[in-house]
C-alpha positions, -999 to 999 in steps of 0.1 A, spaced: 0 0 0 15 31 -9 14 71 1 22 102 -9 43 135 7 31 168 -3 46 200 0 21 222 17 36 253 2 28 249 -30 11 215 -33 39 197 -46 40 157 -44 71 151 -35 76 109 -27 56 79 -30 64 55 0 50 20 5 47 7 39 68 -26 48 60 -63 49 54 -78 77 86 -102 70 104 -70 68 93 -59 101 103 -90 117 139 -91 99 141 -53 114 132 -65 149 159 -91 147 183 -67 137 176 -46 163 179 -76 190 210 -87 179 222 -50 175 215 -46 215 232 -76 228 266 -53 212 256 -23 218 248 -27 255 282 -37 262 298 -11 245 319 12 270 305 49 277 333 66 253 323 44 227 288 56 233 303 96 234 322 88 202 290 79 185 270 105 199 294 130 188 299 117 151 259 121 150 263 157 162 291 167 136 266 148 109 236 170 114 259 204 115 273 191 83 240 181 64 221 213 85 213 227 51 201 201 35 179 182 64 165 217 72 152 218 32 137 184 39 118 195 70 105 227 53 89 212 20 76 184 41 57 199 70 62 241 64 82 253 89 100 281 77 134 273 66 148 293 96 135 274 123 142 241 108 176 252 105 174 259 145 156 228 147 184 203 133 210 224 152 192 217 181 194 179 176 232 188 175 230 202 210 213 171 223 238 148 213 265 167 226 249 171 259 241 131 266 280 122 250 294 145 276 273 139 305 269 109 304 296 91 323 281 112 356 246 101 346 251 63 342 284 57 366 278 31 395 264 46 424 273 33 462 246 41 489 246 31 525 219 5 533 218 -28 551 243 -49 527 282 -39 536 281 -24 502 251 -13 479 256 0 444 224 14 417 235 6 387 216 18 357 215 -8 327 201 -4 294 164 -26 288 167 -28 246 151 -18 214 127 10 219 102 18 197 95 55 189 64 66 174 69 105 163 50 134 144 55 157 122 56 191 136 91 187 146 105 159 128 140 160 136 139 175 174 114 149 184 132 120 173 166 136 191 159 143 221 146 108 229 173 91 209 203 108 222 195 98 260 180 63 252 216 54 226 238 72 256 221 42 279 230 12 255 197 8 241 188 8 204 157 23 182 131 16 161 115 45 149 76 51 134 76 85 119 47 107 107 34 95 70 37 134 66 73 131 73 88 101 55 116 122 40 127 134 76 129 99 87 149 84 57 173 116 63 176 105 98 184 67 98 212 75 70 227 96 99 228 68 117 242 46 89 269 68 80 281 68 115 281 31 118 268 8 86 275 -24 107 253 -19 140 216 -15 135 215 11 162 188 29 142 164 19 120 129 33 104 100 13 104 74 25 73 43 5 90 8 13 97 -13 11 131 -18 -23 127 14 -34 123 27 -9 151 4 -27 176 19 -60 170 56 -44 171 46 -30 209 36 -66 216 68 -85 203 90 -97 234 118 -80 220 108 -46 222 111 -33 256 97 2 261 78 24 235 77 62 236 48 84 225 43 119 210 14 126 195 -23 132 206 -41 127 234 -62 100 213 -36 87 200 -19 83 228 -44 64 246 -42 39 221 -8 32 222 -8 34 265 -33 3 262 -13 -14 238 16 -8 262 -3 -15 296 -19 -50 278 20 -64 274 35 -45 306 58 -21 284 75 5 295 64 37 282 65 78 279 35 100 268 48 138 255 8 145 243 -14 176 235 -13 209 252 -32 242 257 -7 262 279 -21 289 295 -3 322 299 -15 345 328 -6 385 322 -3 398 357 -18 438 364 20 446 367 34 428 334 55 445 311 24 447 285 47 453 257 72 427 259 44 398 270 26 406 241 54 401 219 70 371 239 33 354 236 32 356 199 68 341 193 54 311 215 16 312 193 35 314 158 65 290 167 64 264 143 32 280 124 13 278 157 14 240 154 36 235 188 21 212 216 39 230 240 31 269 225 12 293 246 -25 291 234 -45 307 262 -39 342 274 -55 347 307 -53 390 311 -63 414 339 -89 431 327 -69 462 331 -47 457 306 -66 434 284 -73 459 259 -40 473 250 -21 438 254 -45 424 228 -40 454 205 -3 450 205 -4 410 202 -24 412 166 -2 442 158 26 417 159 11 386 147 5 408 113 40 416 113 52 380 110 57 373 66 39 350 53 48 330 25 74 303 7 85 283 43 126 280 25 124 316 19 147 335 52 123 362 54 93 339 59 86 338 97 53 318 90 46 289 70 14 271 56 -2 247 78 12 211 75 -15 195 58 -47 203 44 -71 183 67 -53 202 92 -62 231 80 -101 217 76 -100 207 111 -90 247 117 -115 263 93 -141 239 111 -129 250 151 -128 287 142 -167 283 125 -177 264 159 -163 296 180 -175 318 159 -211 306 164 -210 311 202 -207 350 194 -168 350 204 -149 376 188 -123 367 158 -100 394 152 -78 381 120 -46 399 108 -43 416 72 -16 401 55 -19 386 19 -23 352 14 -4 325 -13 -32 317 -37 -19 285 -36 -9 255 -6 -22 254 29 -16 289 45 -41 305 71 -33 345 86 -32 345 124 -62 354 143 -71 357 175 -103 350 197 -115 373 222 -137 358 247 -159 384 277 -157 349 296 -140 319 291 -166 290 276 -162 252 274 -142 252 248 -118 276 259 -110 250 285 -114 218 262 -101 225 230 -65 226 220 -64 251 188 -30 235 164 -24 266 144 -24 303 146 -47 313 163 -47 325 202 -74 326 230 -79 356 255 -97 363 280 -99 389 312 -98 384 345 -98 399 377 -87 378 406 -55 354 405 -76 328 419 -102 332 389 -66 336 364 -50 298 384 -88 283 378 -94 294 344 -58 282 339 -63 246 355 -95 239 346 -82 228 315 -79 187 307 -39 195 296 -11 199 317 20 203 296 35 241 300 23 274 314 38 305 321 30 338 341 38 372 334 50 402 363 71 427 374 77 409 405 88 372 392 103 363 429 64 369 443 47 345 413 77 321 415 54 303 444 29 304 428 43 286 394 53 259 415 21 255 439 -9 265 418 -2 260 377 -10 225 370 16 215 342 50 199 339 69 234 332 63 267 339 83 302 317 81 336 343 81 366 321 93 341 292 79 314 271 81 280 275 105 262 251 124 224 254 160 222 259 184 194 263 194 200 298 162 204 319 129 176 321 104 182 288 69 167 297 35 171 310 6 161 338 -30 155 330 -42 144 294 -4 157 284 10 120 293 32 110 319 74 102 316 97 130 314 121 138 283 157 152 280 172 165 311 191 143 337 155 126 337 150 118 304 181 92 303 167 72 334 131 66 318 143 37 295 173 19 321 167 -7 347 177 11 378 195 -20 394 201 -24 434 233 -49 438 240 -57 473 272 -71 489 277 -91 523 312 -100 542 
């Protein structure tokens, strides 16, 4: 059975792929077996050589991977640039940490002497989408190959091309060792992969639905497994905020990625005070971003990934629309061609359902007033996500409490916006999953944290 990538700039077809046999899957699963019982012995600067190698790869290639991302999915050619860079950054961060991260620890407990030791549990599967084809691949892989395990990777049908790119990486680094390898399947056949004995652990980033399915799969045949799912991170704008620079700082979150970022502000909780001029200045600067060709350098926003995507859009803005919330839309000029959409946003007098329910994948931002920080944290909670947040003031040292006690999510940005990056925990609470990413963290999800005890 075959499929198609399409450029979503301009319409393009770019590939037909066919999905694999199942003999081929099994011969892959093998592969990846065998590949382990080497790769988990191999010493840590063996690991750190490899991880390096990758890193000097993607610098080297930057140009050409960032092209791939762009006509695939839209991002403009800038940020994909950033993006694969990024996956740079990860690599080098795991190769040199870690030694520290995965040395034998000894801990004073009943036995004369008690070590953790932290041992790696074998092929992973990886099931990734498109919005960030390289980064989301990365940051797992880096800290799950600095543990000894190995990966088998379902990309996004949207993003075939990204995931060819990345496994000849991989190749070029090492041709021998299946370390890496891409696995062209459908649902199905991904089901069956979670089942097989030999794949010990299965990571997750996607949609809440989606992720649900796979968790069942998972819990059904006692896999390990990490969720990174949807998000609708709300952004409170205390009295005292710099109105100015939050505005601006919450559009670059929105309009990351062409407002298709799981972890982008989405909800703009505002006291009513300043409500009016911070929403003036935010669609000022949402119709300053260009719009147009995502691998031109001037583009700072791209088309929408897909054009169901952009359905699913049109359809969510209609249903707001119809409860008589306000939809202020910028002014600049459209492609006549491809799946572009101009940045909007919806004002809301009060918050409705779907202001706590809905997570908008696109352009488009939500505000509302408010009076009271209680009303702002409840507004703010009473959302089923729980992946980022942030909070707005003059005085960050008085909200810092508050971040940590009252916002219900797995990260929190204080006069900032909330971004991933290789050295801290990336993950959410709620319908956002469970498991943390990157970080110190994000190496121990997939290792068997092992007690060994000694006596006389």
């Amino acid at each position: 059975m075959g499929y198609q990538t399409v450029n979503p700039s301009n319409d393009e077809v770019l590939k037909t792929y066919y999905y694999i046999q199942d003999k081929d899957v099994e011969m892959k699963l093998q592969k990846a077996h065998e590949a382990f019982q080497i790769w988990k012995n191999s010493k840590f600067d063996e690991r750190q050589s490899f991880l390096n190698s990758l890193a000097d790869l993607l610098l080297l290639h930057q140009k050409k991977l960032a092209e791939t991302i762009s006509k695939e999915m839209g991002k403009p050619i800038v940020e994909a640039l950033a993006e694969v860079k990024k996956c740079a950054e990860a690599c080098r961060y795991y190769a040199e940490q870690l030694p520290d991260l995965l040395q034998r620890r000894e801990v004073k407990a009943h036995y004369t002497h008690t070590y953790i030791s932290f041992q790696p549990l074998g092929p992973i599967l990886s099931i990734m989408p498109w919005n960030f084809p390289f980064w989301q691949v990365f940051r797992f892989a880096a800290p799950a190959l600095a543990a000894g395990n190995v990966i088998l990777l379902k990309h996004s049908d949207i993003t075939s091309g990204c995931a060819d790119e990345i496994e000849k990486l991989f190749y070029e680094v090492n041709s021998e060792l299946n370390l890496f390898q891409n696995l062209r399947v459908q649902h199905d056949q991904a089901a069956r992969i979670i089942a097989d004995s030999r794949v010990c652990g299965v990571t997750f980033t996607g949609s809440a639905r989606g992720g649900k399915q796979v968790a069942q799969t998972a819990a059904i045949n006692l896999k390990k497994i990490v969720l990174e799912l949807g998000g609708s991170d709300p952004y409170i704008i205390c009295e005292d905020a710099d109105i100015e620079k939050a505005a601006k700082t919450c559009v670059k979150s929105r309009l990351t990625n062409n407002g298709q970022s799981c972890v982008a502000g989405k909800r703009f909780i505002v006291h009513k005070s300043i409500v009016k001029k911070f929403s003036e200045i935010f669609i000022e600067e949402m119709g300053s971003y260009v719009i147009g060709d995502p691998l031109d350098l001037n583009t700072k926003l791209g088309p929408i990934a897909h054009r169901r995507f952009l359905k699913n859009l049109q359809d969510q803005m209609n249903g707001f629309e119809a409860l008589k919330v306000k939809r202020t839309e910028t002014t600049q000029s459209l492609p006549t061609y491809g799946c572009f959409m101009r940045p909007s946003a919806l004002l809301f007098e009060k918050p409705t359902a779907g202001f706590f329910t809905e997570e908008v994948f696109g352009p488009v931002a939500m505000i509302t007033p408010f009076e009271q920080m209680e009303e702002a944290f409840r507004w703010a909670n009473q959302s089923p996500y729980g992946l980022g947040g942030g909070i707005f003031s003059a005085q960050p040292d008085k909200v810092l409490e508050l971040a940590e006690r009252e916002l219900q999510s797995g990260m929190v940005a204080i006069n900032d916006f909330v971004r991933s990056d290789p050295r801290v925990p990336f993950g959410g609470i709620k319908n956002s999953g469970y498991g943390r990413e990157l970080g110190p963290f994000g190496i121990y999800e997939f290792v068997n944290v092992k007690t060994i005890g000694i006596s006389g």
